[in-house]
FIRO-141055 format. One record per residue (C-alpha): z, x, y; residue number from 1; residue in three letters; chain. Coordinates in steps of 0.25 Angstrom, whole numbers. Each point is the difference from the previous one (the first is absolute). Last residue first. Layout:
% FIRO-141055
NODE     up   east  north  num  residuo  cadena
NODE      Z      X      Y  NUM      ala       A
...
***
This chain:
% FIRO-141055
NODE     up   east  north  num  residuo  cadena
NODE    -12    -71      3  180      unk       A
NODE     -3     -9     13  179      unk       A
NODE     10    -10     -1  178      unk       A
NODE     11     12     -7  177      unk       A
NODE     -2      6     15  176      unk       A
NODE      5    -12      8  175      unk       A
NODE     11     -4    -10  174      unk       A
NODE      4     18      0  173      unk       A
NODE      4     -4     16  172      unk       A
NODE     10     -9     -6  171      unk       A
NODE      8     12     -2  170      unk       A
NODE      3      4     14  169      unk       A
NODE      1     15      2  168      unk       A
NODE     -3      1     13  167      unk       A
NODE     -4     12     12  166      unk       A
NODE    -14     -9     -2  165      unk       A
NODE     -8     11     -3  164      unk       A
NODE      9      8    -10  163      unk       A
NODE      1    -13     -8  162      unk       A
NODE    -13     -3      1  161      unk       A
NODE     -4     15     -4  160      unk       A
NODE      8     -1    -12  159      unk       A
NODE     -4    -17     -3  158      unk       A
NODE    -15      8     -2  157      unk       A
NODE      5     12     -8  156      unk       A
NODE      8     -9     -8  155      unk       A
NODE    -10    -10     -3  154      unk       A
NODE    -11     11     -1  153      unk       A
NODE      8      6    -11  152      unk       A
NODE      1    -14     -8  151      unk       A
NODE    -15     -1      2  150      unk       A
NODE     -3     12     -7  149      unk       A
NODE     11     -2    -10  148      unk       A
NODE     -7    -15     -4  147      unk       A
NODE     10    -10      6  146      unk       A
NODE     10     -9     -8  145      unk       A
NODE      4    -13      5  144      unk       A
NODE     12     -9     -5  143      unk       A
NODE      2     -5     16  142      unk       A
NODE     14      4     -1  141      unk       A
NODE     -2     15     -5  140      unk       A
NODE    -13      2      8  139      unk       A
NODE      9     -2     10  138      unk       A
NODE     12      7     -5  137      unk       A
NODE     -8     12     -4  136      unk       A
NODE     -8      1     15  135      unk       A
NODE     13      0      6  134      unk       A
NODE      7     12     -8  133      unk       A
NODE    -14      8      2  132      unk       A
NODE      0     -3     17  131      unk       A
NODE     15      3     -1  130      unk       A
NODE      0     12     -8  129      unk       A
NODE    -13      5     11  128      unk       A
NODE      7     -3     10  127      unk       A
NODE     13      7     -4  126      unk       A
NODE     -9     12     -3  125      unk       A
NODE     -7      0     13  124      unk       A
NODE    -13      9      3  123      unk       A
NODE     -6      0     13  122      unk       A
NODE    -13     -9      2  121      unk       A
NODE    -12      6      5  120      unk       A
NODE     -6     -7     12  119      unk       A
NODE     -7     13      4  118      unk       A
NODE     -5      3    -13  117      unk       A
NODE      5     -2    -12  116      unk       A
NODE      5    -12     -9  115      unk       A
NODE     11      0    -10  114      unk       A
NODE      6     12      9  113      unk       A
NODE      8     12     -3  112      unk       A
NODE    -10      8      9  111      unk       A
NODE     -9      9     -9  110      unk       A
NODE      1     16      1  109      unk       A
NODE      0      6    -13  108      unk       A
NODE      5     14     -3  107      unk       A
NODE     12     -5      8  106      unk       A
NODE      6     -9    -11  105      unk       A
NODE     -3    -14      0  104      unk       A
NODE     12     -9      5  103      unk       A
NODE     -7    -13     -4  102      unk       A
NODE     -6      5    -14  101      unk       A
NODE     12      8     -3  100      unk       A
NODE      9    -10      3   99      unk       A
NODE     -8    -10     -9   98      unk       A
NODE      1     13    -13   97      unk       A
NODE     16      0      3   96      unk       A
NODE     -1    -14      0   95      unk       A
NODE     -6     -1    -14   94      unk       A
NODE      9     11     -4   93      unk       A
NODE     13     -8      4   92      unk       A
NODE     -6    -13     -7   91      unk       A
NODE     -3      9    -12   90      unk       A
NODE     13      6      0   89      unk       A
NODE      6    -16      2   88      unk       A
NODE     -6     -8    -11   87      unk       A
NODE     -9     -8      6   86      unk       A
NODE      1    -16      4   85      unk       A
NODE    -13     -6      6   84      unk       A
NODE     -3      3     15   83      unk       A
NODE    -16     -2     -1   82      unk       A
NODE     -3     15      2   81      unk       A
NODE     10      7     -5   80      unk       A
NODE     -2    -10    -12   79      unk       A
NODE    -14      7     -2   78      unk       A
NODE      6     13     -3   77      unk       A
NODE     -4     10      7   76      unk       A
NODE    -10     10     -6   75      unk       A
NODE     -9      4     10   74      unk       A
NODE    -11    -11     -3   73      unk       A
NODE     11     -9      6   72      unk       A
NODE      3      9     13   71      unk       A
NODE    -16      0      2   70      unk       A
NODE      0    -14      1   69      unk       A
NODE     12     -1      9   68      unk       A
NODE     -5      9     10   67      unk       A
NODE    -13     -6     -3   66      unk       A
NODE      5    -13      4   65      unk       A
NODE      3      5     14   64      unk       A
NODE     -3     13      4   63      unk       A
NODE     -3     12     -5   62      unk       A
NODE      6     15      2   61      unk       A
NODE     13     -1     -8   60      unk       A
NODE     -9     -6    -10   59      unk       A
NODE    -10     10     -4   58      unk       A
NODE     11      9     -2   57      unk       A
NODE      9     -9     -9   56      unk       A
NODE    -14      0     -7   55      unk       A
NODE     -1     13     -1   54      unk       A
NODE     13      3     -4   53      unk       A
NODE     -3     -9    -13   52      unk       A
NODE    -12      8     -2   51      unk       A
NODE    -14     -5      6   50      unk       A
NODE     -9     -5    -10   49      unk       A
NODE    -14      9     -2   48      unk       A
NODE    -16     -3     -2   47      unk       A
NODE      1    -11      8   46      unk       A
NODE    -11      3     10   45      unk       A
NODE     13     -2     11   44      unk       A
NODE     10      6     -9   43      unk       A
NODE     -9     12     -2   42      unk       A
NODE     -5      3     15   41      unk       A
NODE     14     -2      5   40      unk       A
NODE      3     12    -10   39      unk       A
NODE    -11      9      3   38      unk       A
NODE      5     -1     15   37      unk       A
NODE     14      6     -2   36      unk       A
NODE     14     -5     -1   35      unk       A
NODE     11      1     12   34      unk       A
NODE     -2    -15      0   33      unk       A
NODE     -5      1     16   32      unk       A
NODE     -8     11     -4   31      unk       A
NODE     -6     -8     -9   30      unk       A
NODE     -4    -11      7   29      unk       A
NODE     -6     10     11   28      unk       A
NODE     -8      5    -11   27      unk       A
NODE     -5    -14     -4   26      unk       A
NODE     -3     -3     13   25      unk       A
NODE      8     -9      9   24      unk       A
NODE      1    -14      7   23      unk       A
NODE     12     -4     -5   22      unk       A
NODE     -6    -12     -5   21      unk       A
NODE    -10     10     -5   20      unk       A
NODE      9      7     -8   19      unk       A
NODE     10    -14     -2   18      unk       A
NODE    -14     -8     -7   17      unk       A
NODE     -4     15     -9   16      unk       A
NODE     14      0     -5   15      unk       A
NODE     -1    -14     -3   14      unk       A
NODE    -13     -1     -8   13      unk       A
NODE      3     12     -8   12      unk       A
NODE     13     -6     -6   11      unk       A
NODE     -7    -13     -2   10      unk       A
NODE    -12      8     -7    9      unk       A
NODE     12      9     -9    8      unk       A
NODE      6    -16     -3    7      unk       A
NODE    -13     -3     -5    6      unk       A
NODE     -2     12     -9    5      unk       A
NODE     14      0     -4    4      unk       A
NODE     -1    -17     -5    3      unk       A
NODE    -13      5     -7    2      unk       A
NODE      6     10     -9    1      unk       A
***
């Protein structure tokens, strides 16, 4: 009971950081989500969890590792998220869900970006395999293993470096793996 106690508080928490990242009120919020403002109110006092499609929701519109947050209290496996081997219908589901997220439907209107903004960065599947792909063998080679937080800010961070630099050199992951 107490592990669903504290993960409803860290479920609250984020909600409440991406509404006022994004700079709006609880009703605004929840138009965006297509939901209505009595909802917002009980996840943030966390006296309600957001449904699976919630979640999916609540991601399409954040940004960075609360994208990938939100995605792994929506359900998806955590080996989506790492790159470990998955039966394929879950893998094919699992991306299905992510496509969702980055090509949300119309009802929410959120760029497909890791960060927003005017500096948002567009959305690139053959990146982002390549920025996961990287990361692995890395990680792999060095015997390390990450914390999923960490990991997902790994691959959101060697994303947007990669989509900066116009490269995908791997030995920029050396730099970041210094740092992690």
């Amino acid at each position: 009971m107490q592990d669903k106690n504290k993960d409803l508080a860290l479920i609250a928490q984020r909600i409440r950081l991406v509404r006022n990242e994004l700079k709006l009120t609880q009703v605004e919020f929840a138009e965006k989500l297509g939901l209505d403002q009595t909802t917002i109110s009980k996840w943030e006092r966390e006296k309600a969890r957001p449904t699976p499609e919630a979640l999916v929701g609540l991601a399409s519109i954040a940004h960075d590792i609360n994208k990938l947050f939100f995605l792994a209290h929506a359900g998806l496996p955590e080996q989506y998220l790492t790159g470990e081997p998955m039966i394929p219908e879950i893998l094919e589901a699992s991306a299905r869900v992510v496509e969702s997220v980055t090509n949300p439907p119309q009802q929410i209107s959120a760029p497909p970006s890791t960060r927003g903004g005017a500096d948002a960065i567009p959305w690139d599947r053959e990146v982002m395999a390549f920025a996961i792909e990287t990361v692995d063998k890395e990680l792999k080679k060095r015997g390390r293993t990450l914390p999923i937080d960490k990991y997902a800010q790994m691959i959101v961070l060697f994303y947007e470096l990669c989509h900066e630099t116009k490269s995908q050199d791997p030995d920029m992951v050396e730099r970041l793996l210094m740092i992690a």
